[in-house]
BALOBA-1460 file (C-alpha; in Angstrom, 3 decimals):
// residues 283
<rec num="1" residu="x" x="0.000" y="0.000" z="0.000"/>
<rec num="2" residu="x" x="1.509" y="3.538" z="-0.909"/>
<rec num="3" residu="x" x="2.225" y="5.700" z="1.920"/>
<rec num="4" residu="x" x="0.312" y="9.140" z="2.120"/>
<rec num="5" residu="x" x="1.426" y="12.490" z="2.328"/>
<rec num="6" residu="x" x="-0.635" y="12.348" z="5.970"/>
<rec num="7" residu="x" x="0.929" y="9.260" z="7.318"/>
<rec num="8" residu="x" x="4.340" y="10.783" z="6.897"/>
<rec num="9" residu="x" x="4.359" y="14.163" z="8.192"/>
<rec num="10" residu="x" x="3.120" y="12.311" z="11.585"/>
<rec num="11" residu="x" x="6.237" y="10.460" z="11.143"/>
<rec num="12" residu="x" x="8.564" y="13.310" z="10.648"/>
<rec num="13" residu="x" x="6.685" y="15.824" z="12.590"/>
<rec num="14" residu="x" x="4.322" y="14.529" z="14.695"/>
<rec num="15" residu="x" x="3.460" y="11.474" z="17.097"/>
<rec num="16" residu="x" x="4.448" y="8.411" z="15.391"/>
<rec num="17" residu="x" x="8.006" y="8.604" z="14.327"/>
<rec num="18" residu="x" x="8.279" y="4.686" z="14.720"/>
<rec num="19" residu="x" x="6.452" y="4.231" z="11.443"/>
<rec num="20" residu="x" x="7.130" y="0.900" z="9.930"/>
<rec num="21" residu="x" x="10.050" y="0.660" z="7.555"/>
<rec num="22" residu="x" x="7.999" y="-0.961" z="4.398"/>
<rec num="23" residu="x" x="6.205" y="2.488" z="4.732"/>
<rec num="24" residu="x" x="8.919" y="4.168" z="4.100"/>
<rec num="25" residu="x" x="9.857" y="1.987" z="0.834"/>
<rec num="26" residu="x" x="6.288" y="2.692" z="-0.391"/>
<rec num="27" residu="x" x="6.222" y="6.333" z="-1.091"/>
<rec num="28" residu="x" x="5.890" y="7.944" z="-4.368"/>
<rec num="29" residu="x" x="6.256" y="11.499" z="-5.813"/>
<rec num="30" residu="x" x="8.898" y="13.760" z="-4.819"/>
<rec num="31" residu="x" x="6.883" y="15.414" z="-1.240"/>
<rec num="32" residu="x" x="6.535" y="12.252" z="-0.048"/>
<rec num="33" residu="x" x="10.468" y="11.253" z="-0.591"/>
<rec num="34" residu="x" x="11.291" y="14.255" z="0.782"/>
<rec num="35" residu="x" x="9.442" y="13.356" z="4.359"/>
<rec num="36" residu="x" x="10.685" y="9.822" z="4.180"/>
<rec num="37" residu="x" x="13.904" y="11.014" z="3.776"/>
<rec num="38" residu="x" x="13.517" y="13.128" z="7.344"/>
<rec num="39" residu="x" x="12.150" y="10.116" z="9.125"/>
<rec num="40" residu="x" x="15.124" y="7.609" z="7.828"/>
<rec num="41" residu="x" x="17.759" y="10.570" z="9.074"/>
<rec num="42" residu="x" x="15.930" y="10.784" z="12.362"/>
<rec num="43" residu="x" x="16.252" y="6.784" z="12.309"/>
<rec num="44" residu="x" x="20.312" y="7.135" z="11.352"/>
<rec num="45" residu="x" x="19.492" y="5.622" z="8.454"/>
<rec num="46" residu="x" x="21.714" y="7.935" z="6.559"/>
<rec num="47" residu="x" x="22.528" y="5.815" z="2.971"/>
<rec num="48" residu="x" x="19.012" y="5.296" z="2.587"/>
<rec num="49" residu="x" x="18.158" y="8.974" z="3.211"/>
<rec num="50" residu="x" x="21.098" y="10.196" z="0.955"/>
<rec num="51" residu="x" x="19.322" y="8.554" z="-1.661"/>
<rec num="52" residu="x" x="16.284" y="9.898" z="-1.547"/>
<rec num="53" residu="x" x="17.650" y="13.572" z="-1.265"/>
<rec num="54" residu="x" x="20.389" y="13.582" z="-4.097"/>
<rec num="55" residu="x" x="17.705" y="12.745" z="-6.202"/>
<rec num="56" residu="x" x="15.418" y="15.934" z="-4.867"/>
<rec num="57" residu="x" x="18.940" y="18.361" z="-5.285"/>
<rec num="58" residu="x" x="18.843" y="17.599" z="-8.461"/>
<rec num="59" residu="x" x="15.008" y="18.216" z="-9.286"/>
<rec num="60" residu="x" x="13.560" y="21.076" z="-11.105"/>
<rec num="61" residu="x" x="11.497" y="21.810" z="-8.127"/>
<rec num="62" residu="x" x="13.256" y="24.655" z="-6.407"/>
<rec num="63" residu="x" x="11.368" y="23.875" z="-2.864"/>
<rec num="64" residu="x" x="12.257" y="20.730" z="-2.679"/>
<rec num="65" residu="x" x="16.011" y="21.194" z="-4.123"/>
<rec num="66" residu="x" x="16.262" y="23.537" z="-0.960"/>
<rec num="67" residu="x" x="14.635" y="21.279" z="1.760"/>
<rec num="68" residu="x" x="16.603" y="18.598" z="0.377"/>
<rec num="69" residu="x" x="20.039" y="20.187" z="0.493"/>
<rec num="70" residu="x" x="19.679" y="21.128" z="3.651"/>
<rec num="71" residu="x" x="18.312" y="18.296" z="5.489"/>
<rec num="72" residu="x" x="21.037" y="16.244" z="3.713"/>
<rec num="73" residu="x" x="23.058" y="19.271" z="5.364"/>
<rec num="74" residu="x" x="21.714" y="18.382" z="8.635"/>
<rec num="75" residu="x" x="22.225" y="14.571" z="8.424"/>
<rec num="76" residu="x" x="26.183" y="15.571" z="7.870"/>
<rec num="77" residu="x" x="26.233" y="17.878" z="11.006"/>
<rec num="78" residu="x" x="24.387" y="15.219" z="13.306"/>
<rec num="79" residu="x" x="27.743" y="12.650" z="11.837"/>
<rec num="80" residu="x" x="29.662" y="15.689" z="13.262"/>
<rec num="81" residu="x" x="30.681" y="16.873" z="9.501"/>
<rec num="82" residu="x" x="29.777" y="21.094" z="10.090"/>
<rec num="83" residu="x" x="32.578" y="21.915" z="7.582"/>
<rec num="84" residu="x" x="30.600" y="19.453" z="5.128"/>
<rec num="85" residu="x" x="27.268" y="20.655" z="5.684"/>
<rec num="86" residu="x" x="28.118" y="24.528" z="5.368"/>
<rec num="87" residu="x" x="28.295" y="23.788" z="1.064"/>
<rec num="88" residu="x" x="24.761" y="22.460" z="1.099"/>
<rec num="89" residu="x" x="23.095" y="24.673" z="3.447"/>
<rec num="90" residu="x" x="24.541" y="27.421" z="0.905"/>
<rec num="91" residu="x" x="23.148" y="25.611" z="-1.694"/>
<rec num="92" residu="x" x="19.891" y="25.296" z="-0.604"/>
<rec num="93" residu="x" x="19.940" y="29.645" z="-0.046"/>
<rec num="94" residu="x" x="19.212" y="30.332" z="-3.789"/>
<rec num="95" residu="x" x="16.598" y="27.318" z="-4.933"/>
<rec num="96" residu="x" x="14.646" y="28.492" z="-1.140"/>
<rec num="97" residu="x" x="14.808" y="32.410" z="-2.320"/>
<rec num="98" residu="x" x="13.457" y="31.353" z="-5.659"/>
<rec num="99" residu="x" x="10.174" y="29.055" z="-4.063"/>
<rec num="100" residu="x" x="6.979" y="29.903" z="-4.437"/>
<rec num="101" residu="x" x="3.657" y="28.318" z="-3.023"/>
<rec num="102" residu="x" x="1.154" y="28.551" z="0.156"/>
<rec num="103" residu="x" x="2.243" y="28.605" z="3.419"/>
<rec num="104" residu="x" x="2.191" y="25.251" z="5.781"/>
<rec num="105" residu="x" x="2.146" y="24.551" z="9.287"/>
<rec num="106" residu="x" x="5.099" y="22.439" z="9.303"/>
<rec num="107" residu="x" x="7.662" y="24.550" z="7.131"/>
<rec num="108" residu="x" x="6.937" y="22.854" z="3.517"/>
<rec num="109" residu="x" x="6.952" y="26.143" z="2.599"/>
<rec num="110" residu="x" x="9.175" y="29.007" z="1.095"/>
<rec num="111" residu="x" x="9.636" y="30.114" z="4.528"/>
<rec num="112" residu="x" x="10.653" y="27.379" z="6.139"/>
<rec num="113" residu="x" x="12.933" y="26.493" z="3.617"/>
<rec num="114" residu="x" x="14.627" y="30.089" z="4.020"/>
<rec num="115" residu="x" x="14.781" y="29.148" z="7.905"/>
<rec num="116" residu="x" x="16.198" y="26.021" z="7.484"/>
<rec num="117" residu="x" x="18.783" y="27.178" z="5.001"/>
<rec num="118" residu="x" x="19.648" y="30.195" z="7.113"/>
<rec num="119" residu="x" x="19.516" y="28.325" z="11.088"/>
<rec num="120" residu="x" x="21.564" y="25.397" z="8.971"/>
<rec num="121" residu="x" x="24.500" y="27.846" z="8.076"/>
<rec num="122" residu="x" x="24.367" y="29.166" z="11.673"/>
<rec num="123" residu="x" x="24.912" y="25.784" z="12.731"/>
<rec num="124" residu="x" x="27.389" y="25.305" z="10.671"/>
<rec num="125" residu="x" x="29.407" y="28.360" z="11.636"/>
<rec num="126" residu="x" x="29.034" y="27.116" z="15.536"/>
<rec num="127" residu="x" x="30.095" y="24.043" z="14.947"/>
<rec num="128" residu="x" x="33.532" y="25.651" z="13.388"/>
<rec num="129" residu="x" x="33.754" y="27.908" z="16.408"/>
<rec num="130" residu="x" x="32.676" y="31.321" z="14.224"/>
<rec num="131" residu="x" x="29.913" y="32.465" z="16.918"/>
<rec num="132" residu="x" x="29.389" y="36.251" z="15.270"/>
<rec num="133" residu="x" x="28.660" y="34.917" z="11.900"/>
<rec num="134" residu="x" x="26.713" y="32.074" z="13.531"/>
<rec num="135" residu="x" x="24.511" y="34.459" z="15.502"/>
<rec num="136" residu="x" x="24.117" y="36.819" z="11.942"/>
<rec num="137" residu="x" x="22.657" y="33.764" z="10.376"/>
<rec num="138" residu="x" x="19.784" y="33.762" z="13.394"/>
<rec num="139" residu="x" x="19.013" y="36.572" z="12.777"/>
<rec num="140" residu="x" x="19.212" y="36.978" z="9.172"/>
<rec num="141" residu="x" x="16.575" y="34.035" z="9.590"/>
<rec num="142" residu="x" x="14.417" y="35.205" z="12.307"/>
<rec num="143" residu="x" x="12.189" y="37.104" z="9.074"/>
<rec num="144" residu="x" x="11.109" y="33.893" z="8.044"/>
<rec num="145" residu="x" x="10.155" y="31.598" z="11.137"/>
<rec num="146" residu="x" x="6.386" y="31.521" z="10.363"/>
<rec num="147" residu="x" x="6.073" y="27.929" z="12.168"/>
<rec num="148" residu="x" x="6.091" y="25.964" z="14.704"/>
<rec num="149" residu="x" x="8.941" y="23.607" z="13.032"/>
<rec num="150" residu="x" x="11.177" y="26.525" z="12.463"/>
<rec num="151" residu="x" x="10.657" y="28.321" z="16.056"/>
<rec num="152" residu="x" x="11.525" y="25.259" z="17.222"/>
<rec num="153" residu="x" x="14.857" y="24.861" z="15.872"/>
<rec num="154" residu="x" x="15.719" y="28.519" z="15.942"/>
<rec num="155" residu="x" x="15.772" y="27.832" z="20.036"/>
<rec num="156" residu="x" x="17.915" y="24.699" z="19.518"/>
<rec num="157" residu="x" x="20.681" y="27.130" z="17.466"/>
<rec num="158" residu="x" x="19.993" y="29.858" z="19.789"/>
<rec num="159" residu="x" x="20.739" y="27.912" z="22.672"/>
<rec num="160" residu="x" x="23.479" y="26.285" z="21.249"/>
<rec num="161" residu="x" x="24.781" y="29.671" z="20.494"/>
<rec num="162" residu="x" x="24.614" y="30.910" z="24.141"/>
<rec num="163" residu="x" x="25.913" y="27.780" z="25.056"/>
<rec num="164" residu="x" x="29.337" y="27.763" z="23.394"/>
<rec num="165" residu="x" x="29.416" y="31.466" z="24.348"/>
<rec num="166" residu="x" x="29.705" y="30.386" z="27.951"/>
<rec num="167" residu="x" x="26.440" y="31.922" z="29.187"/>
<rec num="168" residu="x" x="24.219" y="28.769" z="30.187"/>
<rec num="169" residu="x" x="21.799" y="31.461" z="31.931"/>
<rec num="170" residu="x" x="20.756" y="32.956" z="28.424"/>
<rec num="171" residu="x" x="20.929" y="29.469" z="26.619"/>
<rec num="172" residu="x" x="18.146" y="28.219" z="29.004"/>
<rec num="173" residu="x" x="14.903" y="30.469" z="27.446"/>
<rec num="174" residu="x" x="15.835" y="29.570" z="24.176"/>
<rec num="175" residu="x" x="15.548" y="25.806" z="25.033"/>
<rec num="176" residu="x" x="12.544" y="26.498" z="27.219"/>
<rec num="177" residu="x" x="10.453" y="27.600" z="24.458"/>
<rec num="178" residu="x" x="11.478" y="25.005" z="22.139"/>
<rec num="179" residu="x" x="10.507" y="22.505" z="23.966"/>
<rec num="180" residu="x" x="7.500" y="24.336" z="24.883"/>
<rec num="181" residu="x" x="6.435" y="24.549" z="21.126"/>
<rec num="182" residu="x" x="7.738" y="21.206" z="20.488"/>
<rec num="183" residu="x" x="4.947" y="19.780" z="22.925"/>
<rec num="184" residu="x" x="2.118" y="21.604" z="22.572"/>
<rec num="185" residu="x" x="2.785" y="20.763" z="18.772"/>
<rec num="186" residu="x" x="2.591" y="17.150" z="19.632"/>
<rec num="187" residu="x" x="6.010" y="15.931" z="17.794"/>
<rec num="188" residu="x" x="7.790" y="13.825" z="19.277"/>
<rec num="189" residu="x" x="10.951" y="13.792" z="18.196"/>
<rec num="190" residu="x" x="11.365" y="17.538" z="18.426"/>
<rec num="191" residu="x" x="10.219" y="16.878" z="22.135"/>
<rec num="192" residu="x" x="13.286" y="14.769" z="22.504"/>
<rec num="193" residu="x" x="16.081" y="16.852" z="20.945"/>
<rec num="194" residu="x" x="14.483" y="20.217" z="22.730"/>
<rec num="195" residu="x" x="14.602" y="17.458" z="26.064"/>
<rec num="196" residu="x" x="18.494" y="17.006" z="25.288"/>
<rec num="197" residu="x" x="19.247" y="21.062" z="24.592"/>
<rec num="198" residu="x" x="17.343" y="22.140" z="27.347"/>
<rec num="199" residu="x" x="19.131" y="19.427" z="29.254"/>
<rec num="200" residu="x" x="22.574" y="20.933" z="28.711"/>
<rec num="201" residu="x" x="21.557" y="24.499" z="29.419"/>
<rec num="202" residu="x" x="20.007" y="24.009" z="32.772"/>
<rec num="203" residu="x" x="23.356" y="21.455" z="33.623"/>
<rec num="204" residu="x" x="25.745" y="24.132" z="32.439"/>
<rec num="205" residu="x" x="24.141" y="26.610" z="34.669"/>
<rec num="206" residu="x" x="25.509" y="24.707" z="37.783"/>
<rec num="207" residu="x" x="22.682" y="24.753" z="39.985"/>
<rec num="208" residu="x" x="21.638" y="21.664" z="41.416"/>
<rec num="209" residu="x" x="17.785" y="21.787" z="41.114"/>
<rec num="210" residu="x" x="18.462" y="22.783" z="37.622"/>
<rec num="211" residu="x" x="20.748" y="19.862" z="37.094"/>
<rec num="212" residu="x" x="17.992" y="17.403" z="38.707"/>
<rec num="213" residu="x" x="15.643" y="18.856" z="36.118"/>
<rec num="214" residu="x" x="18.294" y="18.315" z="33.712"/>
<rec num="215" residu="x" x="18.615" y="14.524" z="34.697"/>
<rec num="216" residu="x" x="15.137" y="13.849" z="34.441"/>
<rec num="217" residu="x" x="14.952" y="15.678" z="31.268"/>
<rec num="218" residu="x" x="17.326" y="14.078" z="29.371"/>
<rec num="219" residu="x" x="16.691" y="10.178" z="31.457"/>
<rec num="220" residu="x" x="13.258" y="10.850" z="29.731"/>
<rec num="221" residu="x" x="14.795" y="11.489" z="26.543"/>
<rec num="222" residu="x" x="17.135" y="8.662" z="26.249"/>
<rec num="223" residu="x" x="14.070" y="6.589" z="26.760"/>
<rec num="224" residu="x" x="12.102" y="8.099" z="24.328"/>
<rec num="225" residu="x" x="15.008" y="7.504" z="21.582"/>
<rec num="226" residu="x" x="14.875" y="3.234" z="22.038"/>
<rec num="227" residu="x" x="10.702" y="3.962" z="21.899"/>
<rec num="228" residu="x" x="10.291" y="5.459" z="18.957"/>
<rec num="229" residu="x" x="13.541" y="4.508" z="17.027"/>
<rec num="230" residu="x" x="15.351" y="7.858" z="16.883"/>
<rec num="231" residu="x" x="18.902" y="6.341" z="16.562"/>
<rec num="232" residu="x" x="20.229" y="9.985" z="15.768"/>
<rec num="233" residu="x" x="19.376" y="11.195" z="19.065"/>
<rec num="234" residu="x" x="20.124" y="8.159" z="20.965"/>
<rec num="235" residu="x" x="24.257" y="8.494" z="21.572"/>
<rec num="236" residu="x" x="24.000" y="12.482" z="21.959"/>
<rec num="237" residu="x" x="21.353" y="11.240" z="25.103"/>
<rec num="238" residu="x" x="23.603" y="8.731" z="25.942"/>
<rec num="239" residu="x" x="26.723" y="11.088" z="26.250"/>
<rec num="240" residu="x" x="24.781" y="13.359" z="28.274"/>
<rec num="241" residu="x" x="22.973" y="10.866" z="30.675"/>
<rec num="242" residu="x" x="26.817" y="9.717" z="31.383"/>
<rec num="243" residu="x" x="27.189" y="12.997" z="32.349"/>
<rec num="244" residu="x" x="24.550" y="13.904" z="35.125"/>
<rec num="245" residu="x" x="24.641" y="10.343" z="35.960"/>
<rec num="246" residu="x" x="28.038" y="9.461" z="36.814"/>
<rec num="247" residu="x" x="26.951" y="6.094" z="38.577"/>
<rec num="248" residu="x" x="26.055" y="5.033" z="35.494"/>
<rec num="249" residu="x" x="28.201" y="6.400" z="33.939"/>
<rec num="250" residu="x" x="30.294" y="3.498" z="32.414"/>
<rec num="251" residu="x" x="26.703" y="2.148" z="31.152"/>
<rec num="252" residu="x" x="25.677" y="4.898" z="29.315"/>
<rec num="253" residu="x" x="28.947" y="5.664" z="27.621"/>
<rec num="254" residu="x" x="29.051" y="1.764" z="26.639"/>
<rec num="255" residu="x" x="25.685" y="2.692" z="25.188"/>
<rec num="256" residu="x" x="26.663" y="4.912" z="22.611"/>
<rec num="257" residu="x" x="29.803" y="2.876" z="21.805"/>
<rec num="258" residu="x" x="26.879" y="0.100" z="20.391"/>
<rec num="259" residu="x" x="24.770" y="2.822" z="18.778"/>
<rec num="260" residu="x" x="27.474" y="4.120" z="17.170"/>
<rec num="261" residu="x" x="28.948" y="1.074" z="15.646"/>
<rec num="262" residu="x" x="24.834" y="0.282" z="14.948"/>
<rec num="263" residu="x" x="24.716" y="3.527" z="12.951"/>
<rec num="264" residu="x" x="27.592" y="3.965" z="11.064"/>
<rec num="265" residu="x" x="26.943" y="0.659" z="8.654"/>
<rec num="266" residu="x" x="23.448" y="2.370" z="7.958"/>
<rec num="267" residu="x" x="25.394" y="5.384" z="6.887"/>
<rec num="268" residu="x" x="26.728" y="6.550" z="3.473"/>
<rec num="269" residu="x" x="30.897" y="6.344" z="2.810"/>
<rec num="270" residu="x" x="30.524" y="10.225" z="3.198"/>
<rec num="271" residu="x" x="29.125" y="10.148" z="6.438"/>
<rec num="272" residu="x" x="30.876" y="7.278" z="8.021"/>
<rec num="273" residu="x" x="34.167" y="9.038" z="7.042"/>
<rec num="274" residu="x" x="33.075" y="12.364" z="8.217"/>
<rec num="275" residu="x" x="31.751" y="10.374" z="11.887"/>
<rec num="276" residu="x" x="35.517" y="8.663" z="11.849"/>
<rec num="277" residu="x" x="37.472" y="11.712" z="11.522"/>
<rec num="278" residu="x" x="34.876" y="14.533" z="13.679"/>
<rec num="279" residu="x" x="35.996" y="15.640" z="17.376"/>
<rec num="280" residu="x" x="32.187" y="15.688" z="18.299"/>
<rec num="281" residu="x" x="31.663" y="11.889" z="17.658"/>
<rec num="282" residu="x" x="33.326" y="9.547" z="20.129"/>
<rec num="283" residu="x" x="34.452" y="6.558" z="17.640"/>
């Protein structure tokens, strides 16, 4: 049975990202690929989801080209490759800029492919240490956040920003409302990734009721990752819960040793040499 439109958005966006694999095999049209192609990222399925978006880059569809460049952008940064993704969030600046078409309440929009463009090259820049160019990119994007998808993840990079500036304190609204939106939106794995960066603010502050929070938070989280299949998130939890957990520490670090060496066969040559040779991922 083809897989609708509907069916994946929930996957991708909303409340069942543990939709079945055959699903994801029977989608046609170029939307739908796109959407799959989220859901297998979010699963660290990265080969698969490579080859679904190289195909969109090279479409004639100028939304799509966009959305697809940089969520293949955002697949390379989550392999720890920011130097790699900074080319294809570029690329996706000119085919977003030349969209057209109605707005949508997830981002399948011009709009959202602006944000995702522009948040994806601030990203990029933080993840190279460049924190004034990372913080122009928020704000050169902050014109085009027009839903809930791309408020969201403007508070991830915003926290992240405040973060690696040293200043936990202002990192910790950010990551409030993001997970604020994330759940009243209903999408799960948003929920979980806005768990793990509001986690690290409120740890980084140093206070111990906000590192309790913090534990809870991100125990949730890790939790939530083996639930609904979001092998992406689950070592980043798993480094963190070693963290505010140090008597399990050993555990949870042993953890992400086996999801690791789980995700990097499901990942193209690109990304399993970028994981390899990145300071952020502990191979």
């Amino acid at each position: 049975m083809l897989t609708g439109e509907s069916v994946l958005r929930r996957a991708a966006f909303g409340d069942t990202p543990g939709l079945d694999d055959r699903a994801l095999t029977a989608v046609t049209g170029p939307r739908q690929r796109w959407l799959a192609a989220v859901v297998l990222g979010a699963r660290g399925r990265y080969a698969a989801a490579t080859t679904l978006l190289e195909q969109l880059r090279r479409g004639r569809d100028p939304l799509l080209a966009s959305l697809a460049s940089a969520t293949l952008a955002s697949h390379r940064r989550q392999l720890g490759g920011h130097a790699a993704a900074l080319p294809l969030d570029a690329a996706a600046l000119r085919p977003a800029f030349a969209a057209a078409g109605p707005s949508d309440d997830d981002g399948f929009d011009p709009a959202g492919a602006r944000a995702d463009a522009l948040l994806g090259l601030a990203a990029d820049n933080l993840g190279q240490g460049r924190l004034t160019a990372a913080r122009r990119f928020i704000a050169a994007a902050a014109g085009h956040v027009d839903s809930w998808r791309t408020a969201v993840r403007a508070g991830w990079v915003g926290a992240e920003v405040e973060l690696a500036s040293g200043d936990a304190a202002a990192a910790v609204p950010h990551a409030e409302r993001a997970l604020a939106r994330a759940r009243q939106r209903g999408a799960v794995r948003h929920v979980v990734k806005s768990s793990l960066v509001l986690g690290a603010a409120l740890a980084a502050t140093g206070e111990v009721a906000a590192r309790e929070r913090a534990a809870r938070l991100v125990g949730d989280a890790v939790a939530a990752t083996d639930e609904h299949r979001l092998g992406s998130l689950g070592w980043p939890a798993g480094l963190l819960a070693a963290e505010l957990d140090p008597a399990h520490a050993d555990w949870n670090r042993s953890r992400v040793t086996r999801e690791l060496y789980a995700l990097l066969p499901a990942s193209d040559p690109e990304g399993r040499r970028l994981a390899r040779t990145s300071p952020w991922v502990p191979i």
